[in-house]
N, C-alpha and C positions, 0 to 999 in steps of 0.2 A: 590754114589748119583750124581745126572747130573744135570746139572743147566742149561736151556733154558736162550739163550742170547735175550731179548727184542729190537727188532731195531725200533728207531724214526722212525714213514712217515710223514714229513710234510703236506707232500699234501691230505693224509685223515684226518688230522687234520684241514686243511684249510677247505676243503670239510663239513665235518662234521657240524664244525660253521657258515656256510653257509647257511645249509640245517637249521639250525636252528633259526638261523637271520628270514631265510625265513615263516618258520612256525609263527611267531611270528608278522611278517608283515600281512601275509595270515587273520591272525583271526584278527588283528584290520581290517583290510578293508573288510569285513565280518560283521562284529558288525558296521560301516559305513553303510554298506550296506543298512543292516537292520533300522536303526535307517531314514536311506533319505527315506526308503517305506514308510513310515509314514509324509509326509512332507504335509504340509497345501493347502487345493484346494481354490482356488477361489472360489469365488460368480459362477463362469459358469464351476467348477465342472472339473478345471483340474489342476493335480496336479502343487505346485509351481516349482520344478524340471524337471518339462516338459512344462513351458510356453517356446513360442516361438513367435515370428513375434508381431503381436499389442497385444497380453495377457505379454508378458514379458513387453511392452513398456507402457502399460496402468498398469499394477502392479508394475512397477520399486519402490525400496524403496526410490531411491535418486529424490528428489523433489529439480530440480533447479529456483530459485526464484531471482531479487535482491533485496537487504539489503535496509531497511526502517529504517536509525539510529534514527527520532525522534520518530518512534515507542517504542522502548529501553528504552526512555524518558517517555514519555505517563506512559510505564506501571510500573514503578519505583514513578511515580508519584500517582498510582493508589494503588501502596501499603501503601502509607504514609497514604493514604486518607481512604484506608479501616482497617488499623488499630485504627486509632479515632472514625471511625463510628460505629465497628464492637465491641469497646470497652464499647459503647453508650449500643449496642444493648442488651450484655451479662452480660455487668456489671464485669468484670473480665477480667485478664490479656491475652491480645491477640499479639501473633508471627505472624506475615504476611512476606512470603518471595514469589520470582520469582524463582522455579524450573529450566523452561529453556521457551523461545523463538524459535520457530522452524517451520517452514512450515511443511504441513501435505498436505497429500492428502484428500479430506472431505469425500470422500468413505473407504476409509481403517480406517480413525479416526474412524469415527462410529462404524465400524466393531469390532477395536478394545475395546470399551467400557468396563468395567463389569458389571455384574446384579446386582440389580436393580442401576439406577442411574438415579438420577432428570436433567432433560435436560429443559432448559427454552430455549425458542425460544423469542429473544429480537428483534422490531421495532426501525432501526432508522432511525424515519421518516425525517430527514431533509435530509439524503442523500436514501431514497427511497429503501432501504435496511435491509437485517436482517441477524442475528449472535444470535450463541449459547453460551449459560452457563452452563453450566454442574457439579452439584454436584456428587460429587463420593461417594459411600455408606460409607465409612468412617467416610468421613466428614458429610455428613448428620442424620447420628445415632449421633454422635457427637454434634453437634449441636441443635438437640431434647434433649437430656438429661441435655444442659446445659442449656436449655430454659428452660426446665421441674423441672430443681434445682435437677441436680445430683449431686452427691457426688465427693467432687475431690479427684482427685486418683483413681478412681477408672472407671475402663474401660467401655464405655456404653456397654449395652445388646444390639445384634443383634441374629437376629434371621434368620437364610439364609434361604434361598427359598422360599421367599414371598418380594412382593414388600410394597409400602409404605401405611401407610394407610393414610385416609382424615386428621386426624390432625397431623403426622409427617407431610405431604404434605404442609399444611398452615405455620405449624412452619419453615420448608425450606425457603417456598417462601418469609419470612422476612430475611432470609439472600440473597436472588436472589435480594430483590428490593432495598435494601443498597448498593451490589454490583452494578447494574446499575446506579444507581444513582451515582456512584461514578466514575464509568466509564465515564458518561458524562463529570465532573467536571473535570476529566484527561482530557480531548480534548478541552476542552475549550482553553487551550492558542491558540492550533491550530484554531480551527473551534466550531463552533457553534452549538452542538448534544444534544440530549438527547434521551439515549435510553429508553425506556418502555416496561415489559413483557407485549408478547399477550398472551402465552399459556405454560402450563407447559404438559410437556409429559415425559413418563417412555420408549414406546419402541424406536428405535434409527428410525427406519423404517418412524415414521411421524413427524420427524425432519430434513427431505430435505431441508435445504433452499437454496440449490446448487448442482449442477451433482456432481457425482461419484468422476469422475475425475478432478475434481476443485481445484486451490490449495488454500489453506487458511493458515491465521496465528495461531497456537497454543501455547495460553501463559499459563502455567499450573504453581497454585499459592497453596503454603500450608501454609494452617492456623491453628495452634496448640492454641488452649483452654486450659490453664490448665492439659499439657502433655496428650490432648485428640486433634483430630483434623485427618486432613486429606487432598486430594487434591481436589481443584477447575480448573475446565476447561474451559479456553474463545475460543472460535475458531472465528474468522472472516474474510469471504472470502474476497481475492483481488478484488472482484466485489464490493464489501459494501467499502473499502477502497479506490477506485477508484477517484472518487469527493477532495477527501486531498492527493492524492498521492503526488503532487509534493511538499508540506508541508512535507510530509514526508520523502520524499529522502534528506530534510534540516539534517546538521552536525549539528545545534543548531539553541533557537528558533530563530526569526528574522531574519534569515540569508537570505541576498541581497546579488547580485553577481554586479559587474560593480560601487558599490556607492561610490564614490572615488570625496570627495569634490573639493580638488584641480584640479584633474583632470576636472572635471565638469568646472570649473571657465578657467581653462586656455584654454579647447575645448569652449567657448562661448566666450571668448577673441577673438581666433584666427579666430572664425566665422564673429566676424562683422568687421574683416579686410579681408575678401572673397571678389572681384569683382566681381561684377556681370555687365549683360549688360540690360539696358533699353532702350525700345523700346516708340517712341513719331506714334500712328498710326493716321493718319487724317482720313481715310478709309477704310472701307473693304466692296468686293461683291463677291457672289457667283458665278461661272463661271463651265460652263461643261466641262469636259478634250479632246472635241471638239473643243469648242471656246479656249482653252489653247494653246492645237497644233497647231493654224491657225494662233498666233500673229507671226505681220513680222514687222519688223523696217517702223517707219510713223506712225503705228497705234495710235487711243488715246482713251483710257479707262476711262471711266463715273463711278465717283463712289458714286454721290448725295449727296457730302458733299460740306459745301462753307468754304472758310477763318475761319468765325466767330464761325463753329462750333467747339466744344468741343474737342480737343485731348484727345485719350485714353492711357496712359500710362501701359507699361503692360513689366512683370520680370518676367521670368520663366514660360512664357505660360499662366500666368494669371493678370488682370488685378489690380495694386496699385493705380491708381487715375486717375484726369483728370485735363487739363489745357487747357489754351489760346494760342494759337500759333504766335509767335510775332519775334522781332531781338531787339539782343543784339550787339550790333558795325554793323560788318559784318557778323557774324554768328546766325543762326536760332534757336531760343529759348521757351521755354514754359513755363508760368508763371501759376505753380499748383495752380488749383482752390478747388478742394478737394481729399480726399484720401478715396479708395474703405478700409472699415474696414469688411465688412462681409464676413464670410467663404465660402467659395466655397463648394459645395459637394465632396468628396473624400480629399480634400485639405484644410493643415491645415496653416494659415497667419498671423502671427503677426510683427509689425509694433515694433519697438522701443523707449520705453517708454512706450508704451501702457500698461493696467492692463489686 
């Protein structure tokens, strides 16, 4: 009997698991492959994986905006306020919470919507502007049934592929006009709004209230009925928000920059020990930069004032009063006869003590 001796090769063993490592890489990036040929087209029909130049830059997912902290405010505020309302409306226990805060682009928001969904298009007329509310089919099946005196516990009936009819639509719109309504009431510390629906719409298409590429706020809010419920969508563009922005870039409400009482008191102190210089004028005439160039030592200049006329008193380019012009021992005096109090145009004058 012979026995064949088995010699180790490292090296076709290394080989080997190599080859195999690599098979292994080969079909995931393969099934990659596969899975990107399928990647989302735009609106203009090219794939997302092959934008380039202004389609990459006009579809970019990251929307850079800056931060509006008393917006954060506002819509915390808006929760308090539609859970009491919303409590009114349904008679039964209402959860109102803030999902998230986030800029959106207002062309892809829409895009990304589901079917069907109630879209109110809200006026607010004091800043000349409009913004969307958006029930999501969730919440609005939701909402019908609890209007309708469904049964708790028990899940509303929807029905896919069909949109809503005339009376889900009415029974909605009492939850859209609470919500605005409450929306106002949030902005009130700030600014003086009130929004109102003009039009309720289902498809996204005639709910433009801003380009494509616009960026707007998206505050998306769930409100649970009775372990029934769903989400709500506020969008409102940086255009409609525009009129309170600097309101809004506030860290809190009130907030004044510079109001520093002592400061105040000790800068109006140290002002009314500022010298200034006063001017006592007996005359003035007008002269061409002909006759200016031509004066020579001798000359004597006429300026149709006498003694007895009035001196003009005059600080800082414009005139404080007027007086007598007279002596005091040896030196040349003016005994004020009244003081100029009316404002100059451009120029603001007050006198000390004055109201």
């Amino acid at each position: 009997m012979t026995s064949r001796s088995m010699k180790f090769d490292p090296e076709a063993w290394l080989r080997d698991d190599i080859e195999a490592e690599w098979a292994l890489t080969r079909d995931q990036m393969q099934r990659t492959a596969q899975q990107a040929a399928h990647a989302r087209e735009t609106p203009r029909g090219i794939p997302a994986s092959d934008q380039v130049g202004i389609d990459a830059i006009i579809n970019a997912g990251l929307v850079s905006t800056e931060r509006l902290p008393m917006l954060d405010v506002v819509f915390d505020r808006l929760v308090r306020l539609m859970t009491a309302s919303l409590r009114s409306l349904t008679s039964d226990t209402i959860a109102v919470s803030v999902e998230a805060v986030a800029p959106v682009r207002f062309g892809a928001f829409l895009n990304d919507l589901p079917r069907p969904s109630l879209i109110s298009v809200a006026q607010a007329r004091a800043w000349d502007n409009s913004a969307l509310l958006i029930v999501r089919p969730d919440l609005a099946f939701a909402m019908v049934d609890v209007l309708l005196g469904g049964r708790r516990g028990v899940p509303p009936a929807r029905i896919g592929g069909r949109g809503f009819t005339a009376i889900e639509t009415k029974l909605v719109t009492r939850l859209v006009d609470v919500v605005l309504n409450d929306l106002g009431a949030a902005f009130a510390p700030l600014a003086s709004v009130g929004f109102v629906r003009d039009r309720i719409e289902t498809n996204p298409r005639f709910a433009g209230i801003a380009r494509p590429t616009s960026i707007a706020v998206n505050a998306r809010f769930r409100i649970e009925v009775d372990e029934r419920g769903g989400l709500l969508d506020l969008v409102i563009p940086h255009a409609t928000l525009e009129p309170v922005r600097a309101l809004l870039l506030q860290r809190f409400t009130g907030e004044t920059f510079g109001r520093d009482r002592i400061w105040e008191r000790h800068l109006a102190s140290e002002l009314q020990r500022a010298r200034v210089e006063v001017e006592a004028v007996l005359g003035e005439q007008q002269m061409t930069l002909a006759e200016v160039m031509g004066f020579k030592p001798g000359q004597t200049l006429l300026f149709g004032t006498r003694e007895e006329h009035p001196v003009a008193l005059r600080c800082g380019g414009r005139t404080i009063g007027h007086g007598r012009m007279g002596r005091s021992g040896n030196q040349v005096a003016v005994r004020l006869t009244d003081r100029e109090t009316e404002p100059q145009p451009g120029k603001t004058f007050r006198l000390r003590g004055e109201d």
